[in-house]
MMTF fields as JSON, N, C-alpha, C and O atoms, coordinates in Angstrom:
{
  "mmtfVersion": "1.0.0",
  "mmtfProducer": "UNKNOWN",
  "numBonds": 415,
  "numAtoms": 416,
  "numGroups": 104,
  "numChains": 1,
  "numModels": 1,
  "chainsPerModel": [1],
  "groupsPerChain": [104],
  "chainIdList": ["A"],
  "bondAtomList": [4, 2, 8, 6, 12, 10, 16, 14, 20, 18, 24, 22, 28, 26, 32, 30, 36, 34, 40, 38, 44, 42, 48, 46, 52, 50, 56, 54, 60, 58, 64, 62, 68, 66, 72, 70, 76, 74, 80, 78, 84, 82, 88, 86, 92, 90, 96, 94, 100, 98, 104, 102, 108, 106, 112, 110, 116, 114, 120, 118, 124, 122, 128, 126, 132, 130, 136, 134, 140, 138, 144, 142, 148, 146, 152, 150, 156, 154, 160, 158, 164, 162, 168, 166, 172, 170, 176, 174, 180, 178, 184, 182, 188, 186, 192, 190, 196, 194, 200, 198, 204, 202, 208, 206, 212, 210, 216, 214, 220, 218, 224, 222, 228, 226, 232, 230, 236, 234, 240, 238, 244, 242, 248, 246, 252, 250, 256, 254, 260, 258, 264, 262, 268, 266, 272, 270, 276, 274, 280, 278, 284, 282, 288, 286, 292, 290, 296, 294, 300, 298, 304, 302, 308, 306, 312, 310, 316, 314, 320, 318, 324, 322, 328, 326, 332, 330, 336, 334, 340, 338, 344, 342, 348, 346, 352, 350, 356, 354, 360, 358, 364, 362, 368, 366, 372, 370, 376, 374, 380, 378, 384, 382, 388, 386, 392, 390, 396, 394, 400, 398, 404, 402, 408, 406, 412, 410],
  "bondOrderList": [1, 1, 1, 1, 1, 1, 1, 1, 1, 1, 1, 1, 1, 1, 1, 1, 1, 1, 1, 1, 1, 1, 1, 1, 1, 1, 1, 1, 1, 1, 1, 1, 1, 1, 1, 1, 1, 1, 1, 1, 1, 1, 1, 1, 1, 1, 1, 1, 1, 1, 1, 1, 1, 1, 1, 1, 1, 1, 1, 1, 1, 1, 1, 1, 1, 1, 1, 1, 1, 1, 1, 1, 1, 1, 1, 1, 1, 1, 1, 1, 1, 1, 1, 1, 1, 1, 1, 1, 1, 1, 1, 1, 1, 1, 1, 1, 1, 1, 1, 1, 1, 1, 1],
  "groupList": [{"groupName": "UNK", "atomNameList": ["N", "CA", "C", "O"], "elementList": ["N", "C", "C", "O"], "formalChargeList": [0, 0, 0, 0], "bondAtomList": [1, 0, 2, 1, 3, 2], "bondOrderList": [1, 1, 2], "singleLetterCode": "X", "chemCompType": "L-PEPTIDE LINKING"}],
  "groupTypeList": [0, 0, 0, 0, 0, 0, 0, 0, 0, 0, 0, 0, 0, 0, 0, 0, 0, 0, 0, 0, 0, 0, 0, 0, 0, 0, 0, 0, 0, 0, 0, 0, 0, 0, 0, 0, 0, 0, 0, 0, 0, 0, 0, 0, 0, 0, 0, 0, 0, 0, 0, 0, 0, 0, 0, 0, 0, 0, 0, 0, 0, 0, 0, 0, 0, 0, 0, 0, 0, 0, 0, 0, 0, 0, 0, 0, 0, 0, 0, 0, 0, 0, 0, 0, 0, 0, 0, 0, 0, 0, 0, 0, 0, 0, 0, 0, 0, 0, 0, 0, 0, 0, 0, 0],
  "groupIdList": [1, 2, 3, 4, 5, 6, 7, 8, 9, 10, 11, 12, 13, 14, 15, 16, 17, 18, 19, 20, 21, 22, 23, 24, 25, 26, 27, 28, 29, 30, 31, 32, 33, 34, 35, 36, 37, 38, 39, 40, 41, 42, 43, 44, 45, 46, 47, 48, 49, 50, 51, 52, 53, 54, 55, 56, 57, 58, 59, 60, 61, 62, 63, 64, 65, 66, 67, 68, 69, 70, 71, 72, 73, 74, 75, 76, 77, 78, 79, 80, 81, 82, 83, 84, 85, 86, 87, 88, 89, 90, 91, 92, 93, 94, 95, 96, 97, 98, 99, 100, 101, 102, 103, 104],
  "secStructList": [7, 7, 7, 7, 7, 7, 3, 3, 3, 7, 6, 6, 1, 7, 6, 6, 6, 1, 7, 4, 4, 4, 3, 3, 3, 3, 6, 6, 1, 7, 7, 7, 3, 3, 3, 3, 3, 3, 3, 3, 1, 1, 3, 3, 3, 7, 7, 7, 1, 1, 7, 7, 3, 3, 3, 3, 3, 3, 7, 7, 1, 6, 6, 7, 7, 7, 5, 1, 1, 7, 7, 7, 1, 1, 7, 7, 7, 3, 3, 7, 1, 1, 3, 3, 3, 7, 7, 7, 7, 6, 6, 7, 7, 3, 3, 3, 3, 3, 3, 3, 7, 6, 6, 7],
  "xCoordList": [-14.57, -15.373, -15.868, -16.594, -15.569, -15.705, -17.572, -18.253, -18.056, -19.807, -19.914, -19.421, -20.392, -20.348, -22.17, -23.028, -22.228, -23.892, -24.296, -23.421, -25.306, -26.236, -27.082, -27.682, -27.165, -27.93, -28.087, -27.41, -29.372, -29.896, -30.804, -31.905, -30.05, -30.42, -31.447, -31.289, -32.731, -33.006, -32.738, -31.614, -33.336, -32.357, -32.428, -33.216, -30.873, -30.145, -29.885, -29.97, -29.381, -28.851, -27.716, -27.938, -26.569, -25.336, -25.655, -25.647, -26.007, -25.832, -25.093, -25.554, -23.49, -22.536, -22.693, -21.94, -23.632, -23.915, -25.357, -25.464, -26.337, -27.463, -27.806, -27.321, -28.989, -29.652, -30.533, -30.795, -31.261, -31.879, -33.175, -33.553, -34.115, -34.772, -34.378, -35.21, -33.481, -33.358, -33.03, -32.64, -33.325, -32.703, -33.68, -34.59, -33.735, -35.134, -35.095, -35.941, -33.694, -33.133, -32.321, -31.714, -31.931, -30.773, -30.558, -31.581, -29.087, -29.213, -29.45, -30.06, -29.119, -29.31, -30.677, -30.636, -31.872, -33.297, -33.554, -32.883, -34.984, -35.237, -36.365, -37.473, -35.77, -36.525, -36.482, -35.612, -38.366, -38.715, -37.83, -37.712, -37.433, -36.516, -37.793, -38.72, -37.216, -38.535, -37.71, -36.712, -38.315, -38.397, -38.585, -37.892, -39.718, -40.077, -41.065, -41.984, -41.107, -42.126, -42.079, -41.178, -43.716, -43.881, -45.539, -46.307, -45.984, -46.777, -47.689, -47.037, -48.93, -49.838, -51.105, -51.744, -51.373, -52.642, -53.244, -54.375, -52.07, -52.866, -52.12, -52.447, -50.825, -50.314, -48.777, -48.337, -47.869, -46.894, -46.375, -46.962, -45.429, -44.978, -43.748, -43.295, -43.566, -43.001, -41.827, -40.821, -41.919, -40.346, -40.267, -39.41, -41.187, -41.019, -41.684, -42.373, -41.552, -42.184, -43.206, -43.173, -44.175, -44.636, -45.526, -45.219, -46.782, -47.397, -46.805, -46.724, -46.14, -45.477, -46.071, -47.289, -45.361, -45.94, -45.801, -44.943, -47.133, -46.743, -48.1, -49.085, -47.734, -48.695, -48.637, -47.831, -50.172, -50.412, -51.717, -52.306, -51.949, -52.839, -53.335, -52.868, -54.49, -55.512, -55.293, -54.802, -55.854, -55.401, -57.109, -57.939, -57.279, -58.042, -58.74, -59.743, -57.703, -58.183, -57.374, -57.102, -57.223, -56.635, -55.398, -54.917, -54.322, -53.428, -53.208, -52.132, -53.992, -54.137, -54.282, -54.931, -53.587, -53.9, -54.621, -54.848, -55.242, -56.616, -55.443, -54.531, -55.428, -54.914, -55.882, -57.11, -55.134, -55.893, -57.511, -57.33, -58.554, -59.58, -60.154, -60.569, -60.215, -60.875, -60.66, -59.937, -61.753, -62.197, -63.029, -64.22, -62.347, -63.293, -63.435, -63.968, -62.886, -63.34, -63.218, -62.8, -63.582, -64.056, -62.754, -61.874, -62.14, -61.367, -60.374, -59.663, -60.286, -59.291, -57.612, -57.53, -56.57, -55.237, -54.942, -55.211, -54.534, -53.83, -52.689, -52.164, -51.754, -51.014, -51.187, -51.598, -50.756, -50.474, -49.777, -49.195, -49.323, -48.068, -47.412, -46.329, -47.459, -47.211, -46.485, -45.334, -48.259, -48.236, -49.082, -49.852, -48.425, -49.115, -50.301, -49.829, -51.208, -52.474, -53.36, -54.026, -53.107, -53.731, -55.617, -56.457, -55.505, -57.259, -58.098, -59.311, -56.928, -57.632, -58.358, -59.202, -57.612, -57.977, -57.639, -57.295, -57.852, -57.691, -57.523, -57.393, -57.516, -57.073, -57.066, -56.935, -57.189, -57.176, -55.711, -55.142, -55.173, -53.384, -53.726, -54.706, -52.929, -52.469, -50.616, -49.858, -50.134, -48.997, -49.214, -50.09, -47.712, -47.429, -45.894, -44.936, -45.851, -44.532, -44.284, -45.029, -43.09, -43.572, -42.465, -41.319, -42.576, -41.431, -41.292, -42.213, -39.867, -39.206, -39.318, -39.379, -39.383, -39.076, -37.413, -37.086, -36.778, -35.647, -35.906, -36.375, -35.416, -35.639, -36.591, -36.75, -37.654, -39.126, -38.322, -39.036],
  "yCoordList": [27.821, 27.218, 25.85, 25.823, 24.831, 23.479, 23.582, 24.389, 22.638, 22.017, 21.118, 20.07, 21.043, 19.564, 19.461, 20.342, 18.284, 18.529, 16.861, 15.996, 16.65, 15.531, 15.646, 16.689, 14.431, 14.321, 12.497, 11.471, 12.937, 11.393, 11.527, 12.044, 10.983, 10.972, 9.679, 8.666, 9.692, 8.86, 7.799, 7.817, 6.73, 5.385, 5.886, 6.457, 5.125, 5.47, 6.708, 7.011, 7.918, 8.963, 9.086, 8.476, 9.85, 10.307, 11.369, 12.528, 10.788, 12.407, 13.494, 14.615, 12.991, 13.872, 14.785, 15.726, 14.398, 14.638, 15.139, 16.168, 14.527, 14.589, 16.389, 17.018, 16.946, 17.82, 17.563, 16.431, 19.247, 18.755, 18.317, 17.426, 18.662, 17.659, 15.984, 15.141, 15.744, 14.302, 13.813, 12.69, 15.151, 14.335, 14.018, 14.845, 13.28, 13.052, 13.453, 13.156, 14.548, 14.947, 15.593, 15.367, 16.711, 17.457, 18.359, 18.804, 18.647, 19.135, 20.535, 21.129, 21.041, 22.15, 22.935, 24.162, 22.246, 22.217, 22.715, 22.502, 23.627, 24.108, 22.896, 22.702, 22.222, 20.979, 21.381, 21.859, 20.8, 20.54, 20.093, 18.885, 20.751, 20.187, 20.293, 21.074, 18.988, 18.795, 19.212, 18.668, 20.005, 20.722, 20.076, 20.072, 19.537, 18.836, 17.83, 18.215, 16.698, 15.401, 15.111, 15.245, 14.519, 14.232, 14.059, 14.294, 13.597, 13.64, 14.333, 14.548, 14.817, 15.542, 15.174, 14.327, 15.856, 15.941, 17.509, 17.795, 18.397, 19.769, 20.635, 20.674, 21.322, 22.815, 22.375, 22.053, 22.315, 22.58, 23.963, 24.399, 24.653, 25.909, 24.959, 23.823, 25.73, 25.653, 26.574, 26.318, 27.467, 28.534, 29.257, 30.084, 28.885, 29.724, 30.868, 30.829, 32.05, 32.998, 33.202, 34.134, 32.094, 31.884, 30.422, 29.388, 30.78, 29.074, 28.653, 29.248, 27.279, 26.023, 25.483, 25.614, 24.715, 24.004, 22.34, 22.361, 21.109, 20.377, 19.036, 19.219, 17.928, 17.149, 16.58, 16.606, 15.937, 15.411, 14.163, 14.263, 13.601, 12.531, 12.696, 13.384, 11.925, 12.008, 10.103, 9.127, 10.152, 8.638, 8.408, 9.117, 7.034, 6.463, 5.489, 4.866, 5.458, 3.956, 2.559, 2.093, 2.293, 0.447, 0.443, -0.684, 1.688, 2.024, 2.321, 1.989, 2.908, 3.351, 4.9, 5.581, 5.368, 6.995, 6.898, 5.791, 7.928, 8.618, 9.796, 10.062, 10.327, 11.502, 12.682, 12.605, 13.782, 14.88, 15.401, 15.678, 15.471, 15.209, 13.861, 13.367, 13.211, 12.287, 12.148, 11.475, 13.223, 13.963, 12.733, 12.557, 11.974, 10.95, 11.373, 10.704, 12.492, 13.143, 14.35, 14.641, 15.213, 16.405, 17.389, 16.674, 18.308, 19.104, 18.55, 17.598, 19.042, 19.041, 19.677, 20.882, 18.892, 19.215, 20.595, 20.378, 21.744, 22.732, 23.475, 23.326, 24.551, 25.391, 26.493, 27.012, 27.224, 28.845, 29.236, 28.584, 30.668, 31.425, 30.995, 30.812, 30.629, 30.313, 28.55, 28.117, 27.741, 26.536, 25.675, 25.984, 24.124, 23.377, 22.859, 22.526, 22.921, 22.743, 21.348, 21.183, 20.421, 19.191, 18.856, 18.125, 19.8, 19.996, 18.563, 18.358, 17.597, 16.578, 15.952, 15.125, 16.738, 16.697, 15.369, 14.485, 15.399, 13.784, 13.347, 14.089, 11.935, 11.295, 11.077, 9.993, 12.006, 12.201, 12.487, 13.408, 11.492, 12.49, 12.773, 12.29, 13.525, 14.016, 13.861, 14.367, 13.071, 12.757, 13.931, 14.108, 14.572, 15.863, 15.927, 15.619, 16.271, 16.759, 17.831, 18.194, 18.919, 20.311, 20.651, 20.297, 21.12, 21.685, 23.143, 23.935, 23.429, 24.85, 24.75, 23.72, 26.342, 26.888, 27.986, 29.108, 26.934, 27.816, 29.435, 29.7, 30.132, 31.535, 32.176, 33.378, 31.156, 32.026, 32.95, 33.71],
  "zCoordList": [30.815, 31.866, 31.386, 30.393, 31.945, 31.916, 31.795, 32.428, 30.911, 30.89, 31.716, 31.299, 32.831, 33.774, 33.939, 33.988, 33.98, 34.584, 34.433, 34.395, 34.379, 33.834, 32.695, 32.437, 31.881, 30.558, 30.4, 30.466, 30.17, 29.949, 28.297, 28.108, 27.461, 26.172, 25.841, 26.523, 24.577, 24.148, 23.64, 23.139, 23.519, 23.37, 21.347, 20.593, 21.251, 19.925, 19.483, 18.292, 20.87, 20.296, 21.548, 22.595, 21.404, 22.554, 23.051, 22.638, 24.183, 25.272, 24.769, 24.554, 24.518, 24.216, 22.697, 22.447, 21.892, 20.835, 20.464, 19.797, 20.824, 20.542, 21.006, 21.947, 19.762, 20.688, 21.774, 22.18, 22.52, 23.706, 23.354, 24.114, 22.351, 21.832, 21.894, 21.558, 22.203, 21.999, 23.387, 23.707, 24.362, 25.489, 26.506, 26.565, 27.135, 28.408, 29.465, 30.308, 29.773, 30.901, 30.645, 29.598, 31.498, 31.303, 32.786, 33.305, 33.522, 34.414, 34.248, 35.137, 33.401, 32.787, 32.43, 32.347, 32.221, 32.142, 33.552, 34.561, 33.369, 34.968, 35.422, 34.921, 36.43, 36.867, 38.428, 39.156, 38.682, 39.695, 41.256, 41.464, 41.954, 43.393, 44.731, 44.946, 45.48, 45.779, 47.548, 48.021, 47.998, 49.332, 50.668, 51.685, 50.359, 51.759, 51.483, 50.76, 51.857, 51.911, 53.324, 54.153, 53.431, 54.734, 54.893, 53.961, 56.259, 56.382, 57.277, 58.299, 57.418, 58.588, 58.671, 58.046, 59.453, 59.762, 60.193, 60.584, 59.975, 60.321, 58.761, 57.574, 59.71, 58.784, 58.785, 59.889, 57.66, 57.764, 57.232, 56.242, 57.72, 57.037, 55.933, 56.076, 55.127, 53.697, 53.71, 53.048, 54.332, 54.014, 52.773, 52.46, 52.145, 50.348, 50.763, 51.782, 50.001, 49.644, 48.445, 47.642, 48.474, 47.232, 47.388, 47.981, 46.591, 46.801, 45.903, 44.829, 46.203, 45.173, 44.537, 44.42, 43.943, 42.687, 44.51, 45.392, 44.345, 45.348, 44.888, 44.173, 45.494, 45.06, 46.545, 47.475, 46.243, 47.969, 47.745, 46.669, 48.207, 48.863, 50.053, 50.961, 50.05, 50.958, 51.834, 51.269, 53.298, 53.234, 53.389, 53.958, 52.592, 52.577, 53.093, 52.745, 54.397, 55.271, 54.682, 53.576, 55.716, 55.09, 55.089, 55.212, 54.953, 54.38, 53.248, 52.751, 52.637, 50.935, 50.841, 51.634, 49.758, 49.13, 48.399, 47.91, 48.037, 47.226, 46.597, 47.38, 45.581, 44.923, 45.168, 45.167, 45.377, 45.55, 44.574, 43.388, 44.97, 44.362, 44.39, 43.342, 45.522, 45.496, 47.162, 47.898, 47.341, 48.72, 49.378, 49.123, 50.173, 50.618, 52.255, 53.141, 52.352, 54.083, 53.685, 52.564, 54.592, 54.478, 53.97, 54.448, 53.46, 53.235, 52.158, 52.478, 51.001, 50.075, 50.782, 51.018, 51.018, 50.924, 50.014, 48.832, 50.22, 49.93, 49.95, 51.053, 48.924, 49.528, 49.335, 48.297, 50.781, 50.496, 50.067, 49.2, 50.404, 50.847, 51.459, 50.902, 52.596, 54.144, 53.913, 53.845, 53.831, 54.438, 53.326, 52.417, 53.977, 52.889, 54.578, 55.665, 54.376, 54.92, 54.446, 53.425, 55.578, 55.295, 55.317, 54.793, 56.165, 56.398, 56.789, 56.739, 57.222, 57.596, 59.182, 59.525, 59.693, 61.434, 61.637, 60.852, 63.196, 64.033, 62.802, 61.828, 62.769, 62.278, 60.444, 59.875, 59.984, 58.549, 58.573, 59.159, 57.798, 57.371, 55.965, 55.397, 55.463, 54.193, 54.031, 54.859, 52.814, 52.473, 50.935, 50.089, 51.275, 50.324, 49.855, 50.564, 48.857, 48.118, 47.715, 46.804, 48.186, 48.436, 47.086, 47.363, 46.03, 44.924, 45.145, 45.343, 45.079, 44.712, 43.659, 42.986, 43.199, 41.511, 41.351, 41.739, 40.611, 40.69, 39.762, 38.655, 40.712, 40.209, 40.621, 40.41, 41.526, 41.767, 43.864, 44.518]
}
C-alpha cells in the first residue's frame, strides 16, 4: 500500500526523511476539519453528535470582532449538542468556526 498524504517539515530538515518531531504538519496527524463557518444572530444546528471543539467572535460595532470573552453585549456565543448558539439577538451577530473530531 502506497504512503500518500501531506507533510510540511521544518526549515533544514526533508519531509521525506525527517522524523514527525521535525515536522510542522502531517496529513497523517489527527487535525482539526473545520465544518461550518458563518455568521448569526440566533441558533445554528451543527449535525454532530457531540459539542465541538469551535471558535467564535462577538461583533463589536464599526465592523470589528471582539474574541469570545470579551462580552461587550449581553450573552457569551456557545456550543451544544445540537447547536452553536449566538445569543446575540437583533442585531448582535456572532461569527463562528465549527471543528469535527475525527473519530469522535
Amino acid at each position: 500500500m502506497a504512503n500518500w498524504g501531506v507533510k510540511l517539515s521544518e526549515d533544514g530538515y526533508s519531509a521525506l526523511t525527517c522524523t514527525d518531531l521535525q515536522l510542522i504538519m502531517s496529513s497523517k496527524f489527527n487535525l482539526l476539519k473545520v465544518k461550518l463557518v458563518g455568521t448569526t444572530t440566533g441558533n445554528v444546528a451543527h449535525g454532530l453528535a457531540y459539542v465541538p471543539i469551535y471558535f467564535a467572535m462577538s461583533s463589536i460595532g464599526g465592523g470589528k470582532w471582539g474574541i469570545v470573552g470579551q462580552n461587550y453585549f449581553a450573552g457569551i456565543p456557545y456550543c451544544n449538542s445540537t447547536n452553536f448558539v449566538s445569543q446575540g439577538g437583533g442585531s448582535n451577530t456572532s461569527k463562528y468556526y465549527i471543528f469535527y473530531q475525527q473519530g469522535a
